[in-house]
PDB file with one MODEL, atoms N, CA, C and O in Angstrom:
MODEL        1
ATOM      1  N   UNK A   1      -2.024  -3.331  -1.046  1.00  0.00           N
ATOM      2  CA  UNK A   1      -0.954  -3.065  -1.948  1.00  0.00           C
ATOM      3  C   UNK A   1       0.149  -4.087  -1.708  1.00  0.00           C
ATOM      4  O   UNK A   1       0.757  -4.070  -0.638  1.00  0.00           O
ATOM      5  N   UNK A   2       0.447  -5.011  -2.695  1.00  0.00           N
ATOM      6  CA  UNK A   2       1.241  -6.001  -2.575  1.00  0.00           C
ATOM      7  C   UNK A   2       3.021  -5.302  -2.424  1.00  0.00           C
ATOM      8  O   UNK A   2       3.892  -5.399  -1.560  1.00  0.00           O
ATOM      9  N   UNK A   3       2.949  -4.783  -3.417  1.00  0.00           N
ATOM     10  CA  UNK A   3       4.693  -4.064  -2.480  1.00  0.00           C
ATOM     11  C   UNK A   3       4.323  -3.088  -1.343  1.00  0.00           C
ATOM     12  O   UNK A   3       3.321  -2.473  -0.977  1.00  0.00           O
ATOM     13  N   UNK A   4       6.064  -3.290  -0.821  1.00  0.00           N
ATOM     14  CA  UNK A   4       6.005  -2.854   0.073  1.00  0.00           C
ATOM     15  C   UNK A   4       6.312  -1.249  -0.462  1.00  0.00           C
ATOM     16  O   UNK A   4       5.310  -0.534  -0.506  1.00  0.00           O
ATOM     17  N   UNK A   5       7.222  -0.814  -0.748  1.00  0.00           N
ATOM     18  CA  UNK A   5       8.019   0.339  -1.128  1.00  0.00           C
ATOM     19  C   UNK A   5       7.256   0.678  -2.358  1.00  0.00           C
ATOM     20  O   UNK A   5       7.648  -0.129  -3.201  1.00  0.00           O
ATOM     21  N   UNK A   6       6.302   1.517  -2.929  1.00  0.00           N
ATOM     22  CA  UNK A   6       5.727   1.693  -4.305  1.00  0.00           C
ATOM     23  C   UNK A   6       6.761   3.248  -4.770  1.00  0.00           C
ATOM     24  O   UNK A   6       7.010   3.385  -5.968  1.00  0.00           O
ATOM     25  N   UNK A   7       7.218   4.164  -3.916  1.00  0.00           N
ATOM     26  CA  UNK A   7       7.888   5.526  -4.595  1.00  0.00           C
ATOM     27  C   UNK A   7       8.780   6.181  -3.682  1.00  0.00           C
ATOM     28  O   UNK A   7       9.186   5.811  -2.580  1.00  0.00           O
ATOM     29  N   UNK A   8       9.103   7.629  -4.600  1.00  0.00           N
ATOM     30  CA  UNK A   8       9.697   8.363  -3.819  1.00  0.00           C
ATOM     31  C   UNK A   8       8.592   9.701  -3.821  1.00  0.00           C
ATOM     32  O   UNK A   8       8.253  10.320  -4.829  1.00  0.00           O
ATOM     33  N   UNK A   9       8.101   9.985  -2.317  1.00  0.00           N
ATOM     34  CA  UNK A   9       7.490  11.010  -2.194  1.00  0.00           C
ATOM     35  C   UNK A   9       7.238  11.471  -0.910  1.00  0.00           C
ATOM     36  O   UNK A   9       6.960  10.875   0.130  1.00  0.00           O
ATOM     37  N   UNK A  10       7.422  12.926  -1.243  1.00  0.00           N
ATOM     38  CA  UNK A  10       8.029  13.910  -0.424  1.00  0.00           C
ATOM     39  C   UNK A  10       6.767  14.616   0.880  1.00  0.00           C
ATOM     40  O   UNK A  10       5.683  15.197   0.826  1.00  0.00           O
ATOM     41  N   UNK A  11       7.554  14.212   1.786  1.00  0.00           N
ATOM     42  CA  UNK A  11       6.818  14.676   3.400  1.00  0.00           C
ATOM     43  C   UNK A  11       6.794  16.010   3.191  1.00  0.00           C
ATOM     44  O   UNK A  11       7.725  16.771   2.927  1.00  0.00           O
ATOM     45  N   UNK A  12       5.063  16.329   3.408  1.00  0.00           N
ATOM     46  CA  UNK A  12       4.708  17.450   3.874  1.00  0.00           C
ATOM     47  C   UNK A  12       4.656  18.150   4.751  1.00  0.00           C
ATOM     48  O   UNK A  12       5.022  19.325   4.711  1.00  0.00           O
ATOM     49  N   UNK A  13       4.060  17.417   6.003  1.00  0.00           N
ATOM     50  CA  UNK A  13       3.883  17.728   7.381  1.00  0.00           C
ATOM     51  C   UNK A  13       4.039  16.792   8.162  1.00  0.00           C
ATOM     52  O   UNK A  13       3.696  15.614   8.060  1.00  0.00           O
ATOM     53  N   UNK A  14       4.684  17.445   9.131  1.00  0.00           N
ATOM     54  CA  UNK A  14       5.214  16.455  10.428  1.00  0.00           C
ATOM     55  C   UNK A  14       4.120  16.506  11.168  1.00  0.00           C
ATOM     56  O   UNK A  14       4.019  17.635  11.646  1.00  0.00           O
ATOM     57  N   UNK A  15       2.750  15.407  11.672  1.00  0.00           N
ATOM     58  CA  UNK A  15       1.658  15.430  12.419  1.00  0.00           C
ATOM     59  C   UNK A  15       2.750  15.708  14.029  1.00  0.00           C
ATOM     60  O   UNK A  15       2.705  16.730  14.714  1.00  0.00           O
ATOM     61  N   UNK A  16       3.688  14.430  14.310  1.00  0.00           N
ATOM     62  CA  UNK A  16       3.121  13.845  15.344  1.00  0.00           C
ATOM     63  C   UNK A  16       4.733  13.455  15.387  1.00  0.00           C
ATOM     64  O   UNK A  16       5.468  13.979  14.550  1.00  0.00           O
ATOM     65  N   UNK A  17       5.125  12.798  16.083  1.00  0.00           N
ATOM     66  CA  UNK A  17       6.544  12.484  16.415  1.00  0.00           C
ATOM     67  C   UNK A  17       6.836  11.298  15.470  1.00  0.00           C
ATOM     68  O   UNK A  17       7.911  10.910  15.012  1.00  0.00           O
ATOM     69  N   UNK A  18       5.642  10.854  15.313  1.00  0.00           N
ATOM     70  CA  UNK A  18       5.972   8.821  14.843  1.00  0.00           C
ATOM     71  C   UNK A  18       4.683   9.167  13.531  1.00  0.00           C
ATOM     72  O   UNK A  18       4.211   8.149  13.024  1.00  0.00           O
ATOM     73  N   UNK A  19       4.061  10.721  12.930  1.00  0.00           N
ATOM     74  CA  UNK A  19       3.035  10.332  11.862  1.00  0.00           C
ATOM     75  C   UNK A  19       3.906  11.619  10.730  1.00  0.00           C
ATOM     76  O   UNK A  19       4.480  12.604  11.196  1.00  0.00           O
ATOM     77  N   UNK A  20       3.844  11.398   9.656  1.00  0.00           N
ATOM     78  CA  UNK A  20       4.051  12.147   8.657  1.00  0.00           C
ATOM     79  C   UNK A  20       2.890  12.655   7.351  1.00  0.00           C
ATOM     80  O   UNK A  20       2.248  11.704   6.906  1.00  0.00           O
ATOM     81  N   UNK A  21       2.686  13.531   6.945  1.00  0.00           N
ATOM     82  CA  UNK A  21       1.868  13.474   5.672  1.00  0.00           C
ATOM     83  C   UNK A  21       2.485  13.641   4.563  1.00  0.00           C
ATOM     84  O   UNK A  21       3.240  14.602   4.418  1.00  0.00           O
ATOM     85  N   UNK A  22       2.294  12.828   3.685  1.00  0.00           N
ATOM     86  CA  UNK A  22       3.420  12.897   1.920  1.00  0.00           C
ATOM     87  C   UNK A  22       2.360  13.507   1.158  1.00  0.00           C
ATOM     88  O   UNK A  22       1.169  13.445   1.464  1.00  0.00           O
ATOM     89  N   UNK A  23       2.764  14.009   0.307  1.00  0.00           N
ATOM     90  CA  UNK A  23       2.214  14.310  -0.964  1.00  0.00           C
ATOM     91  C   UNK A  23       2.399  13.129  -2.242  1.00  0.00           C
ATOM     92  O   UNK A  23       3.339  12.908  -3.005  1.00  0.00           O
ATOM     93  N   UNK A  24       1.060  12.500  -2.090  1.00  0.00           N
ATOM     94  CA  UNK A  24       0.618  11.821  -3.142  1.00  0.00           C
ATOM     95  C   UNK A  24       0.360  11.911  -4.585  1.00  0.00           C
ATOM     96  O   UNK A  24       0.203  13.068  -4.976  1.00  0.00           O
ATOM     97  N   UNK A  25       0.280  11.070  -5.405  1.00  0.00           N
ATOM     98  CA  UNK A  25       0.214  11.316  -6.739  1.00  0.00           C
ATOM     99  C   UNK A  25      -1.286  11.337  -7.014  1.00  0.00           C
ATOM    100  O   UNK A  25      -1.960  10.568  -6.329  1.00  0.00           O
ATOM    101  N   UNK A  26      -1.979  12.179  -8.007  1.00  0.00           N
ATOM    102  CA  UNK A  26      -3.288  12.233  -8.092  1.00  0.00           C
ATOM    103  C   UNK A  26      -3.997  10.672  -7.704  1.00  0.00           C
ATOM    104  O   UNK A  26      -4.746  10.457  -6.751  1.00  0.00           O
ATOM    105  N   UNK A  27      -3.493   9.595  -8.808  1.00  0.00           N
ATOM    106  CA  UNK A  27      -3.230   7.813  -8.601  1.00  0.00           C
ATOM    107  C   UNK A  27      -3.949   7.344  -7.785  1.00  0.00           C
ATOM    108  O   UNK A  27      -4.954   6.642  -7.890  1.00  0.00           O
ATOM    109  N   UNK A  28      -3.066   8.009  -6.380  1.00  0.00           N
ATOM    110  CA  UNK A  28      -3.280   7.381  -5.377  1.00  0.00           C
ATOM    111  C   UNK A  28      -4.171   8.444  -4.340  1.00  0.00           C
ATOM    112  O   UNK A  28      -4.047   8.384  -3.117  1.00  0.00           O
ATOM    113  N   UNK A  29      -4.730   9.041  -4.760  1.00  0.00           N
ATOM    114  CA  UNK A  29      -5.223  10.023  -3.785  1.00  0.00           C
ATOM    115  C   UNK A  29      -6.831   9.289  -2.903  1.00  0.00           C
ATOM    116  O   UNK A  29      -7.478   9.965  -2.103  1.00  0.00           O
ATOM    117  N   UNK A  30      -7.198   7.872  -3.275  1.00  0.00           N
ATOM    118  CA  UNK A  30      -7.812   7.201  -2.230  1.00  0.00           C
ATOM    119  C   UNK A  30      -7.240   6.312  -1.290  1.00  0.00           C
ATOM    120  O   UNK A  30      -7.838   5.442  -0.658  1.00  0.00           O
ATOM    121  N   UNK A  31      -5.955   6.615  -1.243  1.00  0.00           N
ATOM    122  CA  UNK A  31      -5.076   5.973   0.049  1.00  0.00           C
ATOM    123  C   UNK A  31      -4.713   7.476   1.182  1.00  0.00           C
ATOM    124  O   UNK A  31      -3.995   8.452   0.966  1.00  0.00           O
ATOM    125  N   UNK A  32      -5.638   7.077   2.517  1.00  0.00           N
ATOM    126  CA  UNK A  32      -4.968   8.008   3.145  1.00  0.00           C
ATOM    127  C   UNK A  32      -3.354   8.445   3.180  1.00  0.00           C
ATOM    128  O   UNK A  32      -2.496   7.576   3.022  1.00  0.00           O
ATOM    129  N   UNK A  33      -2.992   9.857   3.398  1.00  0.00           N
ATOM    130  CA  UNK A  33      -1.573  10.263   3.126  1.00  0.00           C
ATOM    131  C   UNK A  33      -1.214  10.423   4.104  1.00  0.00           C
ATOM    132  O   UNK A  33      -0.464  11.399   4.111  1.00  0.00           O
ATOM    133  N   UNK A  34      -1.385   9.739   5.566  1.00  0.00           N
ATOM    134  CA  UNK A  34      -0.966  10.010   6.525  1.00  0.00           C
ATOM    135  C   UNK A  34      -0.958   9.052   7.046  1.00  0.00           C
ATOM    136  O   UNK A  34      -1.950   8.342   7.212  1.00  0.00           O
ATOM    137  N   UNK A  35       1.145   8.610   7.752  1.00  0.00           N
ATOM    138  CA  UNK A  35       1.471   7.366   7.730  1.00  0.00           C
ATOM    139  C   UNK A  35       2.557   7.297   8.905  1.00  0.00           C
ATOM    140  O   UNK A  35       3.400   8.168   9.121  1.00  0.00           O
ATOM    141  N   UNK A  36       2.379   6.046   9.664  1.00  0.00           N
ATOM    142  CA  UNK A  36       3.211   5.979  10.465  1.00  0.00           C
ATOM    143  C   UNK A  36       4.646   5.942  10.569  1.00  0.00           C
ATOM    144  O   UNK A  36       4.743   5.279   9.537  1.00  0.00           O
ATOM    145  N   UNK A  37       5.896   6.089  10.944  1.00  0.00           N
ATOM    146  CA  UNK A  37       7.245   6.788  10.474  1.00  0.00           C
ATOM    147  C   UNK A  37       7.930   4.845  10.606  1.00  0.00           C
ATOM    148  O   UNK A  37       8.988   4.627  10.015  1.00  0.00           O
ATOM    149  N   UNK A  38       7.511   4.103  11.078  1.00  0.00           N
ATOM    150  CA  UNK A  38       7.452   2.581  10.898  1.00  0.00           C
ATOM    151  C   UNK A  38       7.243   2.038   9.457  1.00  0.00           C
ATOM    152  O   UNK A  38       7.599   0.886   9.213  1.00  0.00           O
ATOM    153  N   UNK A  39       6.672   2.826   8.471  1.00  0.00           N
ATOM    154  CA  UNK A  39       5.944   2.499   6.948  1.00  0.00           C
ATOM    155  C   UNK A  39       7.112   2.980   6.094  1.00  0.00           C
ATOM    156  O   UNK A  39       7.362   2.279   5.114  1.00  0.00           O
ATOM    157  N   UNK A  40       7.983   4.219   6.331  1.00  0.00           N
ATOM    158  CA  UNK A  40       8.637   5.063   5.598  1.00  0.00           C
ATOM    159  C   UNK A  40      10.337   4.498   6.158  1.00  0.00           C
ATOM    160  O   UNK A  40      10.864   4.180   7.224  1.00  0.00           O
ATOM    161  N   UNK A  41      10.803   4.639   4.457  1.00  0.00           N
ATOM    162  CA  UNK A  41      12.196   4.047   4.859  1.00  0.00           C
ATOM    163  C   UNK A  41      12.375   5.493   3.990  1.00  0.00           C
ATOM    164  O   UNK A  41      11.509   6.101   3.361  1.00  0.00           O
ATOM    165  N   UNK A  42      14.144   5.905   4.223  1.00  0.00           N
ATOM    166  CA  UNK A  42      15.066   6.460   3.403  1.00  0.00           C
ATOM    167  C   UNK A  42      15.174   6.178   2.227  1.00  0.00           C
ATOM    168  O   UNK A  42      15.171   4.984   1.930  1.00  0.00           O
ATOM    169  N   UNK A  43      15.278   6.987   1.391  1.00  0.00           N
ATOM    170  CA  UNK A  43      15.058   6.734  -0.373  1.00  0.00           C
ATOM    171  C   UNK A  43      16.417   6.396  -0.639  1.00  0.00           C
ATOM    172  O   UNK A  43      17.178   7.328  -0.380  1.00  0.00           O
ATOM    173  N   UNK A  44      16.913   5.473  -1.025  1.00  0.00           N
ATOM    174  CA  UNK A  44      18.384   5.105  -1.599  1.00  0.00           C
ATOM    175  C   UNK A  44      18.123   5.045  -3.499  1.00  0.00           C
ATOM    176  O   UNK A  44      17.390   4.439  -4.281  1.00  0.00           O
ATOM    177  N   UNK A  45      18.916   5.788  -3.549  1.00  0.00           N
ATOM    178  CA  UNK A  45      18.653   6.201  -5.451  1.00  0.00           C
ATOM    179  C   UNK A  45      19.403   4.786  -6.148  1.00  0.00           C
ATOM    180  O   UNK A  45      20.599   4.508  -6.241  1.00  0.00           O
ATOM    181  N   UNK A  46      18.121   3.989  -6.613  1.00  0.00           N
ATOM    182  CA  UNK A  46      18.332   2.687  -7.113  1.00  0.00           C
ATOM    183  C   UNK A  46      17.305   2.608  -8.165  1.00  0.00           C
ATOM    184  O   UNK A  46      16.427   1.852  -7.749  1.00  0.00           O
ATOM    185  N   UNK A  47      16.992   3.086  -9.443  1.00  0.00           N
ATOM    186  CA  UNK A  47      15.394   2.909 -10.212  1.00  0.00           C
ATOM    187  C   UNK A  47      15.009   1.745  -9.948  1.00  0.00           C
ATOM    188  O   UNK A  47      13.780   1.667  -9.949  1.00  0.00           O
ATOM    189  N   UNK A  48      15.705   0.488  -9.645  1.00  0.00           N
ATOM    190  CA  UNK A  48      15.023  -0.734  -9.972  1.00  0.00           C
ATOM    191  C   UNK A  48      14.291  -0.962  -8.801  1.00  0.00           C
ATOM    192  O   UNK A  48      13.473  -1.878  -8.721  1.00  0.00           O
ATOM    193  N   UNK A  49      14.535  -0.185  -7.889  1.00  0.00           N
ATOM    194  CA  UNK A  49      13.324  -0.557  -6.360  1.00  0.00           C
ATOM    195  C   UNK A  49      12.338   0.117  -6.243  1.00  0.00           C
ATOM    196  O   UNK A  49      11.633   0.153  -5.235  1.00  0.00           O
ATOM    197  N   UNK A  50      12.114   0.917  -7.559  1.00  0.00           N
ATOM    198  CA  UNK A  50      11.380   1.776  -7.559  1.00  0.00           C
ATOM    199  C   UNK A  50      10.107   1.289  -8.472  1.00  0.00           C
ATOM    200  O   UNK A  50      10.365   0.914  -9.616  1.00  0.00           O
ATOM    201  N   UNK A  51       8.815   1.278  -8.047  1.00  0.00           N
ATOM    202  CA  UNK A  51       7.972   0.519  -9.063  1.00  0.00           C
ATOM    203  C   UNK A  51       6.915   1.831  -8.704  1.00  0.00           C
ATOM    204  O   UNK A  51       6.578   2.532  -7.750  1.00  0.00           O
ATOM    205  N   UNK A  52       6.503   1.549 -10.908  1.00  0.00           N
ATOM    206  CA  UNK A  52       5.547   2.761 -10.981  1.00  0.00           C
ATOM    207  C   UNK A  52       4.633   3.183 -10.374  1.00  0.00           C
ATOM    208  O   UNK A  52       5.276   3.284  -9.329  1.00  0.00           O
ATOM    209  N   UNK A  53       3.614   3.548 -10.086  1.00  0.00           N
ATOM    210  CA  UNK A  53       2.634   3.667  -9.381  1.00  0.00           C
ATOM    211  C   UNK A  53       1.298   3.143 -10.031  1.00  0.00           C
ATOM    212  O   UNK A  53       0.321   2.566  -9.553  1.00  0.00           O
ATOM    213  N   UNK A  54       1.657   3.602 -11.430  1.00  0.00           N
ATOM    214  CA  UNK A  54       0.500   3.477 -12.161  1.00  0.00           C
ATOM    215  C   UNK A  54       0.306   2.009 -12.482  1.00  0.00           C
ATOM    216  O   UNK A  54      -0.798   1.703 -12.934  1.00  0.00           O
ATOM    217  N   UNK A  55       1.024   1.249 -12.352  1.00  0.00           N
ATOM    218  CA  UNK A  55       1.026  -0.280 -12.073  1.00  0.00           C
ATOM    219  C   UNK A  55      -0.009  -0.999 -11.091  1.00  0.00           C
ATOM    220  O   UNK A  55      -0.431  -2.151 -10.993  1.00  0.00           O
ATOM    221  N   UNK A  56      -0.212   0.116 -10.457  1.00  0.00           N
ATOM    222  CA  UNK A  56      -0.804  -0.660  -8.692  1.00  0.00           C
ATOM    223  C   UNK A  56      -2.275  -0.458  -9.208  1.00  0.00           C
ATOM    224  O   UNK A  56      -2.697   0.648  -9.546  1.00  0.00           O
ATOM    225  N   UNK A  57      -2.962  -1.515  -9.241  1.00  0.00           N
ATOM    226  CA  UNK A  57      -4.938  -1.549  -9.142  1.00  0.00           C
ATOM    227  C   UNK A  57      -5.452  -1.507  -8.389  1.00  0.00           C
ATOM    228  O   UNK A  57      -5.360  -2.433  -7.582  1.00  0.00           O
ATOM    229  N   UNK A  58      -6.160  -0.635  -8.186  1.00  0.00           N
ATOM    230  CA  UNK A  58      -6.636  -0.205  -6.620  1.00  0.00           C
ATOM    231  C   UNK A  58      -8.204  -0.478  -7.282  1.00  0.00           C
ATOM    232  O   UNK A  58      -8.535  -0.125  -8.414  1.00  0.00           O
ATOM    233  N   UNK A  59      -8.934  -1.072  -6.463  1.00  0.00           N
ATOM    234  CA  UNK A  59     -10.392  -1.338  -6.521  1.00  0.00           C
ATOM    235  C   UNK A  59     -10.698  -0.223  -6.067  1.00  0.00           C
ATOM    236  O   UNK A  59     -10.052   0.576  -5.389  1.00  0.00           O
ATOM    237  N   UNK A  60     -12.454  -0.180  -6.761  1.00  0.00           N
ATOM    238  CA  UNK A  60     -13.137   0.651  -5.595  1.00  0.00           C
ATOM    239  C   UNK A  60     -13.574   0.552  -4.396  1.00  0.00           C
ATOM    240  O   UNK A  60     -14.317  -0.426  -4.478  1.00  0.00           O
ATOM    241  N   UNK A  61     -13.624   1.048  -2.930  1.00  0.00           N
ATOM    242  CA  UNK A  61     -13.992   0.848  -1.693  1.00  0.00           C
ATOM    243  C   UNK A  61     -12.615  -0.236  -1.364  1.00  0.00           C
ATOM    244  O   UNK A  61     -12.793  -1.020  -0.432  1.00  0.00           O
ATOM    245  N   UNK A  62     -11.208  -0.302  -2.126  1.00  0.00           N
ATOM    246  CA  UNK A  62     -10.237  -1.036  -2.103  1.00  0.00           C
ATOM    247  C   UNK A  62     -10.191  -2.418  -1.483  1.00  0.00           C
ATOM    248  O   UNK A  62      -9.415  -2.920  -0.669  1.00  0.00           O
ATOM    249  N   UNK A  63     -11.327  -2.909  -2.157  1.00  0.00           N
ATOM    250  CA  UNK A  63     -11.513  -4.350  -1.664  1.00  0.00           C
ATOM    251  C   UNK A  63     -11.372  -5.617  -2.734  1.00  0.00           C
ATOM    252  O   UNK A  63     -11.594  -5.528  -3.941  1.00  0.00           O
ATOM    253  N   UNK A  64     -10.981  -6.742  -2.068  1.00  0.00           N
ATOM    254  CA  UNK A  64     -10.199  -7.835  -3.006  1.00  0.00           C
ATOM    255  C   UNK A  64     -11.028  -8.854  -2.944  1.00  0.00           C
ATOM    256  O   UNK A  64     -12.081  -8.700  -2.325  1.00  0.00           O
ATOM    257  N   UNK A  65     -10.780  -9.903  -3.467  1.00  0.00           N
ATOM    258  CA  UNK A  65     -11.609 -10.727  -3.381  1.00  0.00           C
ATOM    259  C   UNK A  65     -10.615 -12.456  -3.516  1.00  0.00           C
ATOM    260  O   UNK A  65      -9.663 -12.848  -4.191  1.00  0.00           O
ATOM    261  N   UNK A  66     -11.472 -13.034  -2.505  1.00  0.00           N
ATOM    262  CA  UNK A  66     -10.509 -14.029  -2.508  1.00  0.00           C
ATOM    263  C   UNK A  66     -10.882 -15.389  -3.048  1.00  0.00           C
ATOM    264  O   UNK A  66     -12.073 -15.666  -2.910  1.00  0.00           O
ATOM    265  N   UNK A  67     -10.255 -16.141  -3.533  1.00  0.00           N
ATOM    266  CA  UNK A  67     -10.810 -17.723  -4.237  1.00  0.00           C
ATOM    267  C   UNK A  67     -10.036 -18.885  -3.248  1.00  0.00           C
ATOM    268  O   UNK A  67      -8.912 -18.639  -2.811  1.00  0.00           O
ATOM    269  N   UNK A  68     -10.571 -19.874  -3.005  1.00  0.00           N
ATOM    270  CA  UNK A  68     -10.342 -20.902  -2.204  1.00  0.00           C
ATOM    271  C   UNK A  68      -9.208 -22.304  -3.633  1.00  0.00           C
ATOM    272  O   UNK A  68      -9.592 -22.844  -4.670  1.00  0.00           O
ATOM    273  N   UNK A  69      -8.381 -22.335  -3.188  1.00  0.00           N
ATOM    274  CA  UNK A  69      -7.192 -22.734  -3.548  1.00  0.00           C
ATOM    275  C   UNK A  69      -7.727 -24.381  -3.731  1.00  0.00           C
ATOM    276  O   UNK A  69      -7.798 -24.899  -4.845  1.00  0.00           O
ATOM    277  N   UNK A  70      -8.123 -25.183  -2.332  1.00  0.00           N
ATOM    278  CA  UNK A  70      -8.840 -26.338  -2.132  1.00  0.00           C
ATOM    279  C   UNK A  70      -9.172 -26.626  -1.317  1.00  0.00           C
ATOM    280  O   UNK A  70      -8.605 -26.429  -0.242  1.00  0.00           O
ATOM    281  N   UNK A  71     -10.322 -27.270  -1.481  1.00  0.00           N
ATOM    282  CA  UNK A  71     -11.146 -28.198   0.333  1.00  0.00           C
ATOM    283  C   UNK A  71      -9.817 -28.888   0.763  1.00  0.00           C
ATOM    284  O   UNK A  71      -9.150 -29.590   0.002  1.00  0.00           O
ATOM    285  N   UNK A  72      -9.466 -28.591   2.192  1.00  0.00           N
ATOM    286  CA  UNK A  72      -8.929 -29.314   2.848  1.00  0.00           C
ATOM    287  C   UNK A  72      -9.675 -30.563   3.506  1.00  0.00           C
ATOM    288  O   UNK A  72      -9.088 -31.645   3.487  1.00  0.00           O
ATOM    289  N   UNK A  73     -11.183 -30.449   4.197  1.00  0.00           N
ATOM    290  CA  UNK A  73     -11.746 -30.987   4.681  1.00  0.00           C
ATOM    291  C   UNK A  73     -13.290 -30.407   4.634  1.00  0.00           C
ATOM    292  O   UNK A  73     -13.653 -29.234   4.541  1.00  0.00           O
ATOM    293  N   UNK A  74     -14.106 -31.650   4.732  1.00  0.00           N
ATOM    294  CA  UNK A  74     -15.376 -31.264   4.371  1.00  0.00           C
ATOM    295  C   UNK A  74     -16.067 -32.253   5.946  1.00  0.00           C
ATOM    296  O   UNK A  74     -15.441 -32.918   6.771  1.00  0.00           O
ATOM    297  N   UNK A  75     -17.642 -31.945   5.835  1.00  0.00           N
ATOM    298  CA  UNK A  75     -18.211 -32.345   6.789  1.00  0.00           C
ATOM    299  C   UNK A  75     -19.390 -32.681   6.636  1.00  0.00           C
ATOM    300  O   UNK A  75     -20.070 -31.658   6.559  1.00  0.00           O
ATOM    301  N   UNK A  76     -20.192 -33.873   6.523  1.00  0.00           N
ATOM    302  CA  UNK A  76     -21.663 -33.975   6.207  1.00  0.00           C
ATOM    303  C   UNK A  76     -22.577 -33.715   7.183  1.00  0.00           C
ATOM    304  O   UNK A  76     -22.570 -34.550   8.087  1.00  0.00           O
ATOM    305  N   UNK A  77     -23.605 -32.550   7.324  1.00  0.00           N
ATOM    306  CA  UNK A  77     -24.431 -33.306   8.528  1.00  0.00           C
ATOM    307  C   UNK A  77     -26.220 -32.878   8.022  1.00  0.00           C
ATOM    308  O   UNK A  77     -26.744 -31.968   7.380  1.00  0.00           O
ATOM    309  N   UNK A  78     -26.722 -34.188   8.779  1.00  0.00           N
ATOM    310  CA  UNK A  78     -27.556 -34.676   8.477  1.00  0.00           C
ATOM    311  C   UNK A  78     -29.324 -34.176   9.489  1.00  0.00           C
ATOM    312  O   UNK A  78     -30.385 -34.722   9.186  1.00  0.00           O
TER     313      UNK A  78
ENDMDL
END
């Protein structure tokens, strides 16, 4: 997920001193909901930092795929 901050959503359960569980949007319900307290900032009421959810493309098995930009260096062998 290229942003960092995607919403505002609300902690369910406190696991652990440093883990929380949120309640997710249906959306996103193949991203585990249980997250380290390092991931989660304070919600400051701003809409514009706020990006939809339904925006975000999540693959299946959430995997990307990458393309090579350019050969830096090549190598012949014989």
């Amino acid at each position: 997920m290229s942003p960092r901050f995607i919403g505002l959503y609300e902690i369910i359960e406190r696991i652990s001193l440093i883990a929380y569980r949120l309640a997710l949007p249906p959306e996103l319900e193949k991203i585990h909901n249980v997250f380290h307290v390092s991931m989660l900032r304070r919600y400051r009421s701003d809409p514009s930092h706020v990006i939809n959810s339904s925006e975000i493309d999540l693959q299946p098995g959430l995997l990307f795929s990458e393309k090579p930009i350019r050969i830096l260096a090549r190598e012949l062998c014989y």
